[in-house]
ZABALUM-670777 format. One record per residue (C-alpha): x, y, z; residue in three letters. Coordinates in steps of 0.05 Angstrom, whole numbers, padded with zeros to 5 digits, always signed. Example, Ala and Ser with C-alpha at 12.3 -4.5 7.8 and 13.67 -1.06 7.14 Angstrom:
! residues 2
+00246-00090+00156ala/+00273-00021+00143ser/
! end
This chain:
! residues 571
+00000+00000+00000unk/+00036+00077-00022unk/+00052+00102+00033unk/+00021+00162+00001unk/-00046+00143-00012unk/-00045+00118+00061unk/-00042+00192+00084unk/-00096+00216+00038unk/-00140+00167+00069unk/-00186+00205+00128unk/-00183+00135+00157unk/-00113+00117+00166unk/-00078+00130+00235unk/-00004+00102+00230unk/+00029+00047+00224unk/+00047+00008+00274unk/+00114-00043+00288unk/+00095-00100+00329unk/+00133-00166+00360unk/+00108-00221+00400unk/+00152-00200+00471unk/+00198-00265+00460unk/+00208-00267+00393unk/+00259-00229+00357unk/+00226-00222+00282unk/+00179-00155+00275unk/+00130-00142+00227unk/+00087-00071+00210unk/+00014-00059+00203unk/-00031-00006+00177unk/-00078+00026+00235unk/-00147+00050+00205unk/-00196+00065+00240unk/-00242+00040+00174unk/-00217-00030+00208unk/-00253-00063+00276unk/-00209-00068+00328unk/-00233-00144+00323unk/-00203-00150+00260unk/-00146-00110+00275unk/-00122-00165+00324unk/-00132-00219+00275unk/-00093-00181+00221unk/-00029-00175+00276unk/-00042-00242+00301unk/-00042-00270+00233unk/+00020-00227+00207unk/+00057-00270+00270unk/+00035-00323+00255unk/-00010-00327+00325unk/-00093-00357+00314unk/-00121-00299+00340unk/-00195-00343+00342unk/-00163-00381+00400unk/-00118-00321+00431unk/-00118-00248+00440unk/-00059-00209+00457unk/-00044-00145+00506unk/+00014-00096+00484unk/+00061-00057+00522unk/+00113-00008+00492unk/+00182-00046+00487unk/+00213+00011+00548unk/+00171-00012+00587unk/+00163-00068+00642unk/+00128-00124+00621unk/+00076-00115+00667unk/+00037-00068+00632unk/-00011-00099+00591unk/-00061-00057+00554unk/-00109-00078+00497unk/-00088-00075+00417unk/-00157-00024+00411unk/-00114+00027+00453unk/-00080+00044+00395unk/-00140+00062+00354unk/-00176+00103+00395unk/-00121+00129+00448unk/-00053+00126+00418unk/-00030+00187+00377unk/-00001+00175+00307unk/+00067+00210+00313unk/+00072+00164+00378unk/+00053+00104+00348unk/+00103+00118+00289unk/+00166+00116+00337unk/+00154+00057+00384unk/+00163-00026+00375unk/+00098-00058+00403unk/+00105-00114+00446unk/+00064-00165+00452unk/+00038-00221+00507unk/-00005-00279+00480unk/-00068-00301+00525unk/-00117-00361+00515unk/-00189-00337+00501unk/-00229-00367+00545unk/-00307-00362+00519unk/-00321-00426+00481unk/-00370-00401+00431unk/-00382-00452+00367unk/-00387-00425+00294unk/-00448-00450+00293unk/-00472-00417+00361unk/-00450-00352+00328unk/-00486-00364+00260unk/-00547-00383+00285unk/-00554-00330+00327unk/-00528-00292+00263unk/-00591-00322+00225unk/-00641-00313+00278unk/-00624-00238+00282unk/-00625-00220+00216unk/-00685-00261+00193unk/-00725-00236+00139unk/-00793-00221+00134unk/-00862-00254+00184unk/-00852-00323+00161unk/-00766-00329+00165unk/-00783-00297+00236unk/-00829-00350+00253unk/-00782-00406+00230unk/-00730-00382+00269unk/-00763-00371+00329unk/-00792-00444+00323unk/-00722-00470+00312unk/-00691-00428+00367unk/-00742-00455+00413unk/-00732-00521+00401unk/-00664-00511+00404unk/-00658-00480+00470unk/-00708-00535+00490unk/-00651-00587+00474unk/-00598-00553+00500unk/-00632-00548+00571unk/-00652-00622+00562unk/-00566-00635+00555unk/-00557-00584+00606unk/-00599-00622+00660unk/-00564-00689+00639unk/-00502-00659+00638unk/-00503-00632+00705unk/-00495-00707+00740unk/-00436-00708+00697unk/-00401-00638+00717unk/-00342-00668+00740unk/-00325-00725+00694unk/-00332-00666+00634unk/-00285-00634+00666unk/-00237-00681+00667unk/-00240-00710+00608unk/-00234-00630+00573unk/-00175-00623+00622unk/-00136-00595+00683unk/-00191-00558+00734unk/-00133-00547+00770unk/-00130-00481+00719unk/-00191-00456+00718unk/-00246-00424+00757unk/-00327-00420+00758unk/-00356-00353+00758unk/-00435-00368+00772unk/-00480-00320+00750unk/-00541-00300+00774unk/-00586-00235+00752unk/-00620-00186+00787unk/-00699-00168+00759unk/-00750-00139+00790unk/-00831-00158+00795unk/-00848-00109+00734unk/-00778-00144+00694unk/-00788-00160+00611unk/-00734-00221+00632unk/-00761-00291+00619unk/-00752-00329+00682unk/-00743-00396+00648unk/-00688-00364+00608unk/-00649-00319+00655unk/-00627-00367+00705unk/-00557-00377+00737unk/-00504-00391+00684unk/-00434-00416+00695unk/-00372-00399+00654unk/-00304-00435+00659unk/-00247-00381+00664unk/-00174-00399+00673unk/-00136-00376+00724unk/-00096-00344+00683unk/-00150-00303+00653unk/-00150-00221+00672unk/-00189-00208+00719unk/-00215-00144+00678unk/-00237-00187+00627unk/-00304-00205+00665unk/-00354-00157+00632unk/-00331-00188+00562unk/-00340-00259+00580unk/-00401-00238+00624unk/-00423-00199+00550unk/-00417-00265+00506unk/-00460-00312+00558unk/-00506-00257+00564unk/-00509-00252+00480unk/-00533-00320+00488unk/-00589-00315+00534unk/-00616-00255+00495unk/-00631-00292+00433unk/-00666-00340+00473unk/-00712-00287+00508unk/-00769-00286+00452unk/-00805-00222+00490unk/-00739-00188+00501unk/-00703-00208+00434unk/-00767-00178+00392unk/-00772-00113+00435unk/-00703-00106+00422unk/-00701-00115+00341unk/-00760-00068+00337unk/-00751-00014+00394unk/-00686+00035+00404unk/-00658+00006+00471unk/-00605-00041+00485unk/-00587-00083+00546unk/-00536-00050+00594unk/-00499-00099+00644unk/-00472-00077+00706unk/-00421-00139+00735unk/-00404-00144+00808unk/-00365-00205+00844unk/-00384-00220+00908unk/-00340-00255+00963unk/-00360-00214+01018unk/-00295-00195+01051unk/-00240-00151+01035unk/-00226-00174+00955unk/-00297-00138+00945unk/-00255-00079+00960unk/-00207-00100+00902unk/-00260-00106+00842unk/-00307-00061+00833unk/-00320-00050+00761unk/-00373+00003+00770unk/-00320+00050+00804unk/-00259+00030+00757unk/-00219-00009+00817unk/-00203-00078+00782unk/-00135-00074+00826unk/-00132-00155+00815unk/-00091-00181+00757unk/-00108-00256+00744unk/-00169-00295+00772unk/-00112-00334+00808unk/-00097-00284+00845unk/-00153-00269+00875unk/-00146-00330+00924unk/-00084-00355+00968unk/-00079-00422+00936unk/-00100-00471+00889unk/-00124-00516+00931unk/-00174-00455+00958unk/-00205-00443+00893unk/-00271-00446+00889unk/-00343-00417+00851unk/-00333-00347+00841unk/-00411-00310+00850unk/-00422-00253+00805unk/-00488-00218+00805unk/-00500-00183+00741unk/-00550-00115+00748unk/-00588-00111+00682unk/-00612-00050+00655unk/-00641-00009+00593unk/-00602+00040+00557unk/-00629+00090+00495unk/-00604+00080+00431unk/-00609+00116+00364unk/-00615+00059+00323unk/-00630-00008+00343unk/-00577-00053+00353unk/-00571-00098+00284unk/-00537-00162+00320unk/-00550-00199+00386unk/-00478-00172+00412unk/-00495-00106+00393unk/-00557-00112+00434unk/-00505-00123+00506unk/-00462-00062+00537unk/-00419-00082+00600unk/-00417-00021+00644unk/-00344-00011+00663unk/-00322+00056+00690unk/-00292+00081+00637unk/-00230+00133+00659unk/-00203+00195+00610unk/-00137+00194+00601unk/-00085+00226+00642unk/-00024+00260+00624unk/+00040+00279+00668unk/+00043+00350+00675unk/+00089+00367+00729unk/+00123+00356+00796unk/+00110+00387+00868unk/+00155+00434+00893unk/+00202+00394+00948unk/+00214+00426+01008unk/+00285+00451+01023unk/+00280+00437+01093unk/+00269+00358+01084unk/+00330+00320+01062unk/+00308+00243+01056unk/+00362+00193+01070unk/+00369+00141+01025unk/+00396+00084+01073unk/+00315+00089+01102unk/+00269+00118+01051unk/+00247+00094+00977unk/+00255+00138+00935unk/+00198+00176+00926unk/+00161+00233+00893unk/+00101+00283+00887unk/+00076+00294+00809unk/+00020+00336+00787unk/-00027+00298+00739unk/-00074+00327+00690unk/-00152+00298+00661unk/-00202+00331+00630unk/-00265+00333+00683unk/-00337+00334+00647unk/-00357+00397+00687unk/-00295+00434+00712unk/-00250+00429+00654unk/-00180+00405+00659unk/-00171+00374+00731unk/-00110+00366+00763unk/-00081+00324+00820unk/-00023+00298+00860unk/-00004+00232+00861unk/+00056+00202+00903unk/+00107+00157+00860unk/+00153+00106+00890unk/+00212+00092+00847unk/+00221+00010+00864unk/+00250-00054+00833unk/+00270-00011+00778unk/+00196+00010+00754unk/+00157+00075+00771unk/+00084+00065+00814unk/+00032+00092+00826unk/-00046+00101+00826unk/-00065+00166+00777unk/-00144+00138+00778unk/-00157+00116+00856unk/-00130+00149+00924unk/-00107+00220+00890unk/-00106+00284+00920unk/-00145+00336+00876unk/-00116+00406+00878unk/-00134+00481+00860unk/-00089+00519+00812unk/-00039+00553+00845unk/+00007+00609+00824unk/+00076+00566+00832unk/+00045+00531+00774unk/+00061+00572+00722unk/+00071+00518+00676unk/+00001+00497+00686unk/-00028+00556+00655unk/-00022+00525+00586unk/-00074+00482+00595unk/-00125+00519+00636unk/-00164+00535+00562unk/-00173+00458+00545unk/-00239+00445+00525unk/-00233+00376+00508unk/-00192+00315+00511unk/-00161+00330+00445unk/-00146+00400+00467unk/-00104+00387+00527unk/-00074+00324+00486unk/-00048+00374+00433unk/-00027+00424+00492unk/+00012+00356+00530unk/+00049+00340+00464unk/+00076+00412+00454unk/+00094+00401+00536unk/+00139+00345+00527unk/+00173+00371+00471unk/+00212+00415+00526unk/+00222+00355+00568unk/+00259+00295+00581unk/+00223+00223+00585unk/+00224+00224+00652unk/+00192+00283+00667unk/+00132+00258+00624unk/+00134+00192+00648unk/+00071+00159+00681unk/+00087+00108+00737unk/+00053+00038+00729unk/-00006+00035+00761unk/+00004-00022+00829unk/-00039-00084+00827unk/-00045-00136+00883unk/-00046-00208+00893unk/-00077-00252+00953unk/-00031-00297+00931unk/+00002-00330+00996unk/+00071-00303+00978unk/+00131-00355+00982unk/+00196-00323+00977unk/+00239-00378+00951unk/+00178-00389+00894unk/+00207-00327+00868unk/+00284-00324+00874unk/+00279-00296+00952unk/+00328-00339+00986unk/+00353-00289+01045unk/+00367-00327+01114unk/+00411-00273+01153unk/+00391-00207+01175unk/+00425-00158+01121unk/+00481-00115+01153unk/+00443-00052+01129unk/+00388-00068+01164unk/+00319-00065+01138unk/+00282+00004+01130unk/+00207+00015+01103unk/+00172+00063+01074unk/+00099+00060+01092unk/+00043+00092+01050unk/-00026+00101+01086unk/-00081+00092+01043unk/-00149+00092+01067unk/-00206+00034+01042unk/-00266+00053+01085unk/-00323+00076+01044unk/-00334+00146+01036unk/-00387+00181+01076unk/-00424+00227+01012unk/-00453+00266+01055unk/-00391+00291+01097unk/-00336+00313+01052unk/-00293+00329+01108unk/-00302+00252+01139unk/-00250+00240+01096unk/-00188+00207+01136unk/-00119+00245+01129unk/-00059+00201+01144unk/+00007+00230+01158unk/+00063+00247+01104unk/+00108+00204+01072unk/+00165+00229+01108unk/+00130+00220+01172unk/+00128+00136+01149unk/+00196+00113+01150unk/+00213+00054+01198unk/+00281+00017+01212unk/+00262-00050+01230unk/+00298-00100+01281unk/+00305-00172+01272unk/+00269-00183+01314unk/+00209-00150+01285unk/+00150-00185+01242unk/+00085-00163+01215unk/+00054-00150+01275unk/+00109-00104+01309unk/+00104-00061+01245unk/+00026-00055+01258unk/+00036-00022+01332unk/+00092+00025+01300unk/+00039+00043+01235unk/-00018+00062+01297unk/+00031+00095+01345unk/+00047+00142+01288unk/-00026+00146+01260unk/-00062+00151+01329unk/-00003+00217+01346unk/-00014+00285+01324unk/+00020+00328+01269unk/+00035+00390+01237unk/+00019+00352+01165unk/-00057+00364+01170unk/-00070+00285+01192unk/-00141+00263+01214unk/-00134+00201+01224unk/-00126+00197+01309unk/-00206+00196+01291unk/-00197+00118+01276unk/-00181+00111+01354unk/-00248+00146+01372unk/-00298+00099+01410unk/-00352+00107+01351unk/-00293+00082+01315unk/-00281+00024+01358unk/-00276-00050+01325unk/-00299-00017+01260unk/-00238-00019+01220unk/-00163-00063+01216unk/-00110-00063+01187unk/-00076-00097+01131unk/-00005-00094+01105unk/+00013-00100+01029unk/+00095-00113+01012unk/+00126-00102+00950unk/+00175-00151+00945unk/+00249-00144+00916unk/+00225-00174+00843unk/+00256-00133+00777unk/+00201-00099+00744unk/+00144-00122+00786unk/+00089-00077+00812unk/+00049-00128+00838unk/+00035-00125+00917unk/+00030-00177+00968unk/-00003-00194+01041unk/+00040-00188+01097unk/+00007-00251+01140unk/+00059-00269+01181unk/+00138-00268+01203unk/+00196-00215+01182unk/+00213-00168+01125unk/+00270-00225+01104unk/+00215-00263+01059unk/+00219-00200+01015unk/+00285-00183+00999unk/+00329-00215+00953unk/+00407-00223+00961unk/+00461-00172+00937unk/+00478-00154+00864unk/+00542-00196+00850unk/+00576-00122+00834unk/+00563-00089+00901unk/+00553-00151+00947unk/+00508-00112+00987unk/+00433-00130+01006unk/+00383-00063+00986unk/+00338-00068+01061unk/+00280-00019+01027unk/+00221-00039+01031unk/+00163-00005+00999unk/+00096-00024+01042unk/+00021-00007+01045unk/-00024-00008+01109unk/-00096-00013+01076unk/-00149+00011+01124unk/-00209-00026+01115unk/-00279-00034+01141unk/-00288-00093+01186unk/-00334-00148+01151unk/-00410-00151+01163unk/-00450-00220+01159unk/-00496-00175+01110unk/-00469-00186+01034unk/-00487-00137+00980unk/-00533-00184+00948unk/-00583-00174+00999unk/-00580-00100+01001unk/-00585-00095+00933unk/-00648-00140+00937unk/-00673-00081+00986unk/-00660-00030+00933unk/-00697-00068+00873unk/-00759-00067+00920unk/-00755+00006+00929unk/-00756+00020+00861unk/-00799-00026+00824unk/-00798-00002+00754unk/-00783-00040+00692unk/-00711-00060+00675unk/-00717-00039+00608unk/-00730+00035+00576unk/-00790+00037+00539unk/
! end
């Protein structure tokens, strides 16, 4: 294709070099947006000679750590060309996991797009039947769970994810159709990739809902899903898809071992969303609601205080930066977000547990952006930014995940069996999990600076020593605007706990552990063979959360429905 004729196309974007991340060979691809971002995968996939029916693939940009896995549609719809241009793509394979026949797909295909009263009626006799014999297998079947499984292979890697849906008395739903479903995920599987899977079972069950599937053909509405996983302790803190905190990366990591893996219960919210044309396929017809975030660019750093020297034999190195997104009703909003520089990888959370801030006049480089009036405003205003600055002044720190993963040092290259001669020395970031109070703004809990959470451990010490030292310094008083001695208030009393999260000494990982039991040893890994010496900094988190109730969300959710009994569905 002439390169030419490329740019005289409205539809091109760039093209694009691309790798699998341990292979050597490259290949480059033309971006359009004229192409799905379906197809655009296949086309890659193909090129590398990868099935992309049987895998998809998550890219990160070969600088950076391997842990950052985003989705090939990024690059249509986020990436900008002149970026795109100057980068080598990296890519990780994964298994897809929703087993969907060609013929499940056609002949929902055929059903959908059935021509006139009579090919209606044949389908809708054929469908029936149909779903009449698969419910007849289904009921058979389910005697037989377990020998399926082992004859298909290895339930030691996967996970069920049962899911039920919430109607009301008024609801379109048929009740013989929308009953619980399960789906087989690996363990493997992303964690954010619920709402799709959740989308494709769903797809299913709509062409088998004969009220709902013909009010959807003829009306303007389509069916939005709203996914929520219930364990009823402190993971339901971890994924919530409504508010955009899927801080889990894997479905295996969401439990401590194997051998505790068990049904996953996901309760899917069903409502009805306005359309301007109705949707002309059954997937169409299905929107997963996932909080959807703008994007966020790097705009600057906070002013360190002269005053504050931090030493490096007892603090990780750390920093304040000044983020910038474009807020539906304010305009450009800006924020501070602290950034730990650790196992040779920046982190931090730009989306959850920021600071918002006001303009200031010591931001004079902020000014710039202060007339954005859209995303592709302050994007145009960011790239003219960066032009004046290095990469690392621009650079956006990973984003931390965590694992309940019972972590086993020596699983990981973590051998250490004597106390390090330079001692051991944390950093401790606060961060605060109780839910917010909406109607108190100032509820919310203040913990103390960074440089007020630096501890040099003993050998002595283990996970619960470094809990009394975290609530000596968060019960005491400061100069640093803290509100957190509030936690210690009777009304506060057996309400919340603690729990600690460890980074452990792993090269380019950003994923956090529990700290369950014994020392800080467990996390460190020995000396570089060039220096000889042991690094003793830890980076650690001390998650406040809300103490668990015997009440799940289920039930008050239940309580809701019967508040508001209206139909599920927009007319």
């Amino acid at each position: 294709m002439d390169r030419h004729a490329q740019a005289a196309d409205d539809e091109f974007i760039a093209t694009a070099t691309f790798r699998l991340c341990n292979k050597p060979n490259t290949i480059v691809h033309h971006l359009s947006l004229a192409t799905s971002p379906t197809k655009t995968e296949l086309g890659v996939l193909f090129a590398l000679g990868e099935n992309g029916r049987t895998s998809y693939c998550t890219f990160h940009e070969e600088r950076e750590s391997c842990v950052v896995g985003r989705p090939l549609s990024d690059l249509l719809v986020i990436w900008h060309p002149e970026k795109i241009e100057g980068s080598l793509f990296c890519l990780h394979m994964h298994a897809r996991q929703l087993r969907l026949s060609d013929e499940d797909v056609r002949a929902a295909e055929r059903e959908w797009h059935g021509t006139g009263v009579e090919a209606g009626r044949e389908a809708e006799t054929s469908v029936a039947k149909g779903a009449e014999l698969v419910s007849k297998k289904t009921d058979k079947g389910k005697g037989r769970a377990k020998e399926r499984q082992s004859t298909t292979g290895r339930p030691d890697d996967s996970v069920t994810i049962r899911l039920s849906f919430m109607q009301d008395e008024d609801s379109v739903l048929d009740p013989a159709v929308w009953r619980d479903v399960n789906i087989s995920v690996l363990l493997s599987s992303r964690v954010d990739r619920l709402p799709q899977l959740m989308k494709a079972a769903i797809t299913k069950l709509v062409t088998r809902d004969k009220p709902l599937f013909a009010m959807l053909q003829k009306g303007n509405s389509n069916v939005v899903t709203k996914p929520s996983i219930q364990f009823n302790d402190s993971r339901d803190c971890y994924v919530d898809f409504e508010n955009g905190k899927v801080m889990v990366v894997t479905f295996a990591g969401l439990f401590s071992a194997s051998s505790e893996v068990k049904t996953i219960n996901a309760t899917v919210e069903l409502m009805g969303n306005e359309v301007e044309t109705a949707p002309q396929r059954p997937a169409d017809a299905v929107e997963p609601f996932v909080c959807n975030t703008n994007e966020i660019f790097r705009l600057g750093n906070v002013r360190k205080k002269t005053d504050f020297t931090p030493s490096k034999a007892s603090d990780v190195s750390h920093e304040m930066i000044i983020v910038g997104g474009l807020d539906d009703d304010m305009g450009v909003r800006l924020a501070a977000v602290p950034v730990f520089s650790v196992n040779s990888v920046l982190i931090g959370d730009c989306y959850t547990g920021i600071t918002l801030i006001k303009y200031k006049e010591t931001y004079d480089w902020a000014e710039k952006y202060a007339d954005a009036t859209s995303l592709e405003d302050l994007a145009t205003l960011v790239r003219a930014h960066r032009k004046d600055k290095p990469n690392s002044a621009t650079q956006l720190p990973l984003r931390q995940n965590y694992s309940f993963r019972r972590f086993v040092g020596i699983d990981h290259g973590l051998k250490m069996t004597r106390w390090p001669a330079t001692g051991v020395h944390l950093t401790v970031r606060c961060v605060n999990m109780l839910p917010a109070d909406p109607n108190d703004e100032d509820a919310m809990i203040v913990f103390p600076a960074l440089k007020h959470t630096r501890y040099t451990l003993e050998a002595v010490d283990n996970v619960d020593s470094v809990k009394t030292m975290i609530r000596e310094e968060i019960r005491g008083r400061g100069k640093d605007g803290r509100t957190c001695g509030r936690l210690f208030e009777d009304e506060m009393a057996g309400k919340w706990k603690m729990v600690l999260w460890v980074l452990p000494q792993i090269d380019g990982t950003a994923t956090l552990y529990r700290w369950l039991e014994g020392g800080a040893m467990q996390f460190l890994r020995l000396g570089t063979s060039t220096t000889g010496k042991t690094d003793g900094r830890l980076y650690v988190e001390a998650h406040i959360l809300r103490v668990d109730r015997a009440v799940g969300r289920r039930a008050h959710a239940a309580d809701e429905v019967e508040e508001d009994p209206g139909s599920l569905f927009l007319p």
